[in-house]
C-alpha positions in Angstrom: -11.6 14.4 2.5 -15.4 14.6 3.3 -16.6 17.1 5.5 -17.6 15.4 7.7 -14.0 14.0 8.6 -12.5 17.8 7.8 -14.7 18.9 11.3 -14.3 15.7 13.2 -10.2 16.3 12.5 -10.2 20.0 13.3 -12.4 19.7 16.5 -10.1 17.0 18.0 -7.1 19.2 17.0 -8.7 21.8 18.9 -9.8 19.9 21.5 -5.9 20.3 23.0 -5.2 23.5 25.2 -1.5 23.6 23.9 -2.9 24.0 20.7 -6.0 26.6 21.8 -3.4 28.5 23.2 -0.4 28.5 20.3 -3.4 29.2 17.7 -4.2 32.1 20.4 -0.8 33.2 20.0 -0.5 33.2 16.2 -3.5 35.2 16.3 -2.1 38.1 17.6 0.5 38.0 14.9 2.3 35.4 13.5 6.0 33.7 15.1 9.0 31.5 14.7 9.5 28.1 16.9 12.1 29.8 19.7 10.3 32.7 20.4 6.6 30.9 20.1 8.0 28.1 23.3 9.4 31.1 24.7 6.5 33.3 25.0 4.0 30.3 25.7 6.7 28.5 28.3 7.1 25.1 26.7 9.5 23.6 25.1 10.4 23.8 21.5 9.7 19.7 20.5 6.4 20.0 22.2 5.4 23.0 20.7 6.4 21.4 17.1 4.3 18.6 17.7 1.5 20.7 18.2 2.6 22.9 15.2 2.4 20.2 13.0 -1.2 19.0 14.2 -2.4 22.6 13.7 -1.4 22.6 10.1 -2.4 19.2 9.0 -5.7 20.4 10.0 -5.0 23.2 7.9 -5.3 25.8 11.0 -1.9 27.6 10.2 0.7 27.8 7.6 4.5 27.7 7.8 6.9 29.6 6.0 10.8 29.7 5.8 12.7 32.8 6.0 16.3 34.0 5.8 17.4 36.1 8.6 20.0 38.9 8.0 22.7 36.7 9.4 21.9 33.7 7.3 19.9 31.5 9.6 16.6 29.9 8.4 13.5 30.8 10.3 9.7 29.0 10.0 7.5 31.3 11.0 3.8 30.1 11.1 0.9 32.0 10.9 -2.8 31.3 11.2 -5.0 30.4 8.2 -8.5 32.3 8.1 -11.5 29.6 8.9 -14.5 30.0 10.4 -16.7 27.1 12.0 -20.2 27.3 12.5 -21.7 24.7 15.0 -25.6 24.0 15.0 -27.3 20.5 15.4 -27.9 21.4 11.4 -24.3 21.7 10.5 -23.3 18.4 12.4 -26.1 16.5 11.1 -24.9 17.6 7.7 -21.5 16.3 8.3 -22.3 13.1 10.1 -24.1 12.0 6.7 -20.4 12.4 5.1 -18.2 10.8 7.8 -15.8 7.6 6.4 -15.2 6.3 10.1 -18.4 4.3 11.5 -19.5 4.6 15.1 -16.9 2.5 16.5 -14.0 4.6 14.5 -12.9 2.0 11.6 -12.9 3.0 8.3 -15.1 1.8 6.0 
């Protein structure tokens, strides 16, 4: 994917306060679907929808775990990144964007 497209996909996905606020939370240390809702008081589906979002744009990872008594867990976890936003770095990426002005693919 061209860069360009890569920051256009990660700002809109961070564009979302749900998803500001789980990536907040997976900051501090990384967390399994019942107890992320839990701790961020919404409900598991919602918070899955944003989880998913979050790592299509490659923000966090997910990994499955056994528990001692035999029940799979996905924990997520954020992925290191770093963005750095200057009219030089968006210029730079608008020269590699596939979407024109009005959002179609070329």
């Amino acid at each position: 994917m061209p860069p360009g497209d890569d920051l256009v996909r990660i700002l809109a996905t961070l564009a979302n306060p749900h998803r500001m606020r789980v990536l907040a939370a997976l900051t501090a240390q990384r967390n399994y679907v019942s107890r992320l809702a839990r701790e961020l008081g919404i409900s598991r589906a919602l918070l899955q929808v944003h989880l998913r979002k979050l790592e299509a744009a490659g923000l966090v990872t997910a990994h499955l775990e056994v528990a001692a008594d035999g029940k799979s867990m996905k924990f997520y976890e954020v992925r290191p990144f770093a963005l750095q936003l200057t009219p030089e770095t968006i210029s730079d990426a608008a020269r590699t964007l596939s979407v024109d002005e009005k959002g179609s693919t070329e």
